[in-house]
N, C-alpha and C positions, 0 to 999 in steps of 0.2 A: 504493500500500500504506500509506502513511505517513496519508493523508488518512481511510484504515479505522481502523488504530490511533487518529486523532481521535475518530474519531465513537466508535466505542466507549469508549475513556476518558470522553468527556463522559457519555454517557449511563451510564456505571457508577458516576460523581460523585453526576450528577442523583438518583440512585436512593436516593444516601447522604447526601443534601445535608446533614443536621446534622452528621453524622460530617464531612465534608467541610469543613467552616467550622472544626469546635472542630480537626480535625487542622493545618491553612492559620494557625490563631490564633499559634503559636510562631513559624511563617516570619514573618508578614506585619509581627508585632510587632517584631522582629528589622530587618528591613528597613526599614520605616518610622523605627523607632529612629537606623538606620546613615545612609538617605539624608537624615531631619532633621539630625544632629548635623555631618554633612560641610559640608551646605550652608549650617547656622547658624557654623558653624565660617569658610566663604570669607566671609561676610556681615561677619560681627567684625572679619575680618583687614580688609576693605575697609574697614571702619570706623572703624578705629582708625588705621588708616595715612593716613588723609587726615587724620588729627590734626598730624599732621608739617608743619611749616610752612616748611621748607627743600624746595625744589621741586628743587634739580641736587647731583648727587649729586660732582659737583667743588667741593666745600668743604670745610673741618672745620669743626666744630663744638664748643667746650670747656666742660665744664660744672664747677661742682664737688663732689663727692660729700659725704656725712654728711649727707642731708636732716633735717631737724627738725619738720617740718610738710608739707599737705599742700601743691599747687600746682604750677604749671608747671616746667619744668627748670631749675634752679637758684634757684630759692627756696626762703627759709628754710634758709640751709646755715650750717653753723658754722665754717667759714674760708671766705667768698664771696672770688669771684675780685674784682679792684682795676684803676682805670684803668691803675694802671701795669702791670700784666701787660699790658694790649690795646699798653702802647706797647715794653713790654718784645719782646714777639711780632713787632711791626710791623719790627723792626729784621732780624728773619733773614732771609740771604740767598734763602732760597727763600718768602718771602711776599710778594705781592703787596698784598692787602689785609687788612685788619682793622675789622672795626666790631663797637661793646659792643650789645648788646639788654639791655635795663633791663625788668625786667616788675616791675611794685608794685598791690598790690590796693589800694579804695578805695572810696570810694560817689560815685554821679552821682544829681543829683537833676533829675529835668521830669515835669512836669505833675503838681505836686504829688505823685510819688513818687519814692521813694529805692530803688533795688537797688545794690549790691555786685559789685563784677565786677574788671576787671585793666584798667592801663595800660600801654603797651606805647613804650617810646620809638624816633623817626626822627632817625640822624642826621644831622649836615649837610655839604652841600659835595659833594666825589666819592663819599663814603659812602652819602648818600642815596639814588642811583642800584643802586648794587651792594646794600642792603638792598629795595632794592622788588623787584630783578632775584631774588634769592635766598629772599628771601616769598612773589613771585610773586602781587605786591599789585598791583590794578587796580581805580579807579575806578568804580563803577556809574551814579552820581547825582554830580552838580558834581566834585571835584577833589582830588590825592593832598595833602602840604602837600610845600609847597618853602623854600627858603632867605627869610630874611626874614618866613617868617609868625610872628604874636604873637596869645595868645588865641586858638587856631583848634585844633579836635582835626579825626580822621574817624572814622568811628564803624564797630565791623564790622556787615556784613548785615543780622543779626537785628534791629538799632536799627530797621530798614525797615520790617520784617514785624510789628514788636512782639512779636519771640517772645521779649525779656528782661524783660518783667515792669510796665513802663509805664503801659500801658491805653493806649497813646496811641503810634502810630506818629512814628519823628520823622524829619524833612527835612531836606533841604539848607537853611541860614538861619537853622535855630531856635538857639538857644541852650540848655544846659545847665552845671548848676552840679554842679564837680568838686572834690570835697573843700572846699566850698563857696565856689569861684573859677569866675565865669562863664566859660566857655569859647565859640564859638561854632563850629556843623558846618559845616563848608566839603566835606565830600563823604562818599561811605558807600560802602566795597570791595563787589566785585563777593561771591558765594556762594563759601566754600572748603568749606563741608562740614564744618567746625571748628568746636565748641562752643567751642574757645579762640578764634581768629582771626577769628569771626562775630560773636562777643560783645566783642570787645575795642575799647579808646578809641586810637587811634594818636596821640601825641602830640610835638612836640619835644622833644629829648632835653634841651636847656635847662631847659626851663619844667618835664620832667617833674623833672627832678633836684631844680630851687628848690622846685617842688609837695610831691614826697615829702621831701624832708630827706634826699636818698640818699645824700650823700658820694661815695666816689668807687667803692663798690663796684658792682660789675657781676654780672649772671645767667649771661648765654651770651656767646661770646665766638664768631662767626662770623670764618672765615679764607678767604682768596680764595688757593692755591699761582699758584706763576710758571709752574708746569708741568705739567699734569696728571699729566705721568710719575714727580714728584715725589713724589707722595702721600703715599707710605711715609716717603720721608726727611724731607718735613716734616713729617711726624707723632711722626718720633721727635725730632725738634729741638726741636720744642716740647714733649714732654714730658722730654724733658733739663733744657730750660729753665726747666721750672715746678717738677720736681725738687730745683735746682738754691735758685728762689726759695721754695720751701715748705718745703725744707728734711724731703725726707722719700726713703728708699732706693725703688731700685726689687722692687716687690711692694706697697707702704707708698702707694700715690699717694691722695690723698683729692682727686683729679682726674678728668674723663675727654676722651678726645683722641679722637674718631671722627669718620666719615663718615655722612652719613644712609643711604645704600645699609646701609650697618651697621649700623645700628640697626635700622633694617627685617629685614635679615635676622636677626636676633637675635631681634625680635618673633616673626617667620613662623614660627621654628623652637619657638619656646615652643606658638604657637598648635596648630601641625603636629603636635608632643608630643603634645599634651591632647585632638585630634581623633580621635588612633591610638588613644590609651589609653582614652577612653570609646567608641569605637567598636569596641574588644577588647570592655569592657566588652558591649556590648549584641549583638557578634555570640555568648554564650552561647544568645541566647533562640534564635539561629538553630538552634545545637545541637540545643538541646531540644524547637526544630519538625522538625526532622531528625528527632530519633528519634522523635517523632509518630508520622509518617511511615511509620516503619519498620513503627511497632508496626501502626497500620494496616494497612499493609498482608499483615502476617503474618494479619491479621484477616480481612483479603479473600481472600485464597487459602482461608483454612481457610471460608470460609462459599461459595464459590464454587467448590469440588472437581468439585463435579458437572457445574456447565457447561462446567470443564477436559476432563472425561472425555468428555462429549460432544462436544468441538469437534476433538479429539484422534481420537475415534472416527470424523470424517466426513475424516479428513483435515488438521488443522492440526499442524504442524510445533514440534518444541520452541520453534525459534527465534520462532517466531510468539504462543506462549503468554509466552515470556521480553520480548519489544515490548510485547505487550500489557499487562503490569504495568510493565513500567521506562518506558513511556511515560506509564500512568495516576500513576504516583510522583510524575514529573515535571512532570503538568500541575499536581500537588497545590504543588508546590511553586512553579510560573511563575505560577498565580493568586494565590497567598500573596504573592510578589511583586509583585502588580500590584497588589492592592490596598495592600502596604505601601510602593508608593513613589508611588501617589496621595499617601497621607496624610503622605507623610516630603516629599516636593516643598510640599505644601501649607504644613506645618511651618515648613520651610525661606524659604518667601518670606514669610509672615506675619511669622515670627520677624524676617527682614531688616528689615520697616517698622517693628517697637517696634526692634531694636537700632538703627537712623537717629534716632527719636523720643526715644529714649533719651540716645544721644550727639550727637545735634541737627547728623547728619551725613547725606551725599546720594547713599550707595551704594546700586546699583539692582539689587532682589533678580534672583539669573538662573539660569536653570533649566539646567542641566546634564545636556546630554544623552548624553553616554559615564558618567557615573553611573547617567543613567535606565536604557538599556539594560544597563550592566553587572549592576545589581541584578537584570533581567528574566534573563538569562542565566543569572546567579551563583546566582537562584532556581529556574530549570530545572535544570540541572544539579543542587543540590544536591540537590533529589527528586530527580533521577533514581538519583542516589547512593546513596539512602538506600533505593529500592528494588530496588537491585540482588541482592541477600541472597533478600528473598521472591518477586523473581521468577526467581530460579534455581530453587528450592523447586518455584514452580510447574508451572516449564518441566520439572523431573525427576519429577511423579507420570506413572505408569504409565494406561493410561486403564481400567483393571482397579480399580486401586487408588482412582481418582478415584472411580470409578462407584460403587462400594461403598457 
């Protein structure tokens, strides 16, 4: 029975194919709209999060607030954290380690060009280890630096590909001039997917200090707990303690004391926001294909009385006059969906390779397939919804009154 209701619905389409298309135009729009926005929406979040350069989410991370300028986590701040905070920290019972990340902007100059980018300091001894481990920094080409090296950077990714602006790929051996101090590449990190961490110079925390004139201030302040069970208490420890040394009440911190897990979800939750709230936004159009729909369909009954009264008069049943529109509603509204989550998938993964291009990162656009369907569904049904009204209408003319 259900496979007759097909064939008849299509072919009662078929018949109205302009009407059929300008009705489908508010679903498909609507859908397209919902399943582009969702899936540029997972695209970004993936995007942005491989920005994050703390890979285990058993750390803290301290930065300090009041930015002044643009640039990575803790630059340009107007009270920057101080070595002695790193050794201040290092002393509580519940830390294990501590190491500073110094990040300072500057210009590299090879093959007769200069770009602008960020250097990023390694420090030394047991430090070293636990900063590669918690960067989740890896060699691609020759080698990380270690204790002892002088005049030596590594360079991130992109130095390889030349996608920072060069004209000229650069290698393991060549030399480049930093803040115009020859430095020489002794190896280039594996791909993070980070326009910061791809482009960046990894340098001795020494030499980067002497290089920039840093003093003794610090960016980020990474912390290793004794306990993972800890987390909480050393989190409030240290912000007691930097309270304590900044000399500001609690509500007042011009600090921040987090876990990258938290930070993450802090991002997810903003992105999740503005996914629901423009995808409120555009399921109106759906509305306004709904009542399309409707109106259509009120359209069809009244141009199609006759063949009601006819099909009524050989035998067909309310129930069968009521299928027959709440099914053709519905197909109006599953093709309106098909076609709008072709174009919304489509959307969606194009959209992923400019947002990667864009943030010069390597999340792989993916097609979502309990969205695909659910759209498919969510567009059936809502025809079918929207024909429920004219095909009760239909299903109660008398085959007297149709015939008329």
């Amino acid at each position: 029975m259900l496979k007759d209701y097909f064939k008849l619905a299509v072919t009662s389409l078929l018949h109205r194919k302009l009407r059929a298309w300008l009705t489908m135009l508010g679903i498909f729009i609507g859908i397209a709209a919902v399943v582009s926005l969702i899936g540029l929406g997972e695209g970004l979040r993936i995007a942005i999060t491989s920005q994050f350069g703390i890979s285990t989410t058993e750390v803290l991370s301290i930065q300090a607030g009041g930015l002044s300028g643009a640039g990575p986590p803790g630059t340009g701040v107007v009270n920057p954290l101080t070595d002695d905070d790193v050794t201040a920290i290092s002393r509580l019972s519940t830390v294990e380690k501590v190491i500073p990340r110094i990040l300072e902007s500057g210009q590299l100059e090879y093959n007769d060009k200069v770009i602008f980018g960020y250097a990023m300091s390694i420090p030394e001894g047991e430090a070293r280890t636990f900063a590669y481990d918690t960067l989740d920094i890896a060699a691609e080409k020759g080698r990380l630096l270690k204790d002892g090296d002088t005049g030596k950077v590594v360079l991130g990714n992109n130095f390889l590909t030349d996608n920072v602006g060069l004209d000229k790929k650069v290698e393991v051996g060549n030399s480049v001039l930093i803040q115009g101090k020859k430095f020489q590449v002794i190896g280039i990190t594996e791909k993070k997917g980070s326009f910061i961490f791809d482009n960046i110079v990894h340098m001795q925390e020494a030499e980067l200090k002497d290089l920039f004139n840093v003093g003794n201030t610090v960016n980020v302040i990474v912390v290793q707990v004794k306990d993972p069970d800890q987390m909480e208490k050393a989190q409030a420890d240290i912000e007691r303690l930097l309270r304590k040394r900044r000399d500001v009440k609690v509500g007042e911190e011009d600090f921040e004391v987090q876990t990258p897990g938290a930070a993450l979800q802090q991002l997810n939750d903003v992105l999740v926001g503005v996914s629901v709230f423009i995808a409120v936004i555009a399921s109106i159009s759906i509305v306004v294909g709904a009542i399309g729909i409707t109106n259509t369909m009120f359209t069809s009954v009244t141009e199609r009385k006759k063949q009601i009264g006819i099909m009524k008069s050989i035998g067909a049943q309310n129930k069968d006059i009521f299928y027959l529109f709440l099914f053709e509603s519905g197909m109006l509204g599953l093709l309106g969906a098909m076609v709008g989550t072709i174009i919304g998938t489509l959307i969606s993964f194009f959209g992923t390779l400019g947002i990667n291009a864009w943030v010069n990162a390597s999340a792989h656009p993916q097609i979502n397939l309990v969205l695909i369907f659910s759209a498919l569904a969510g567009g059936f049904l809502i025809g079918a919804a929207s024909g429920v009204v004219p095909a009760l209408r239909a299903a109660r003319l008398t085959p007297v009154k149709a015939m008329r």
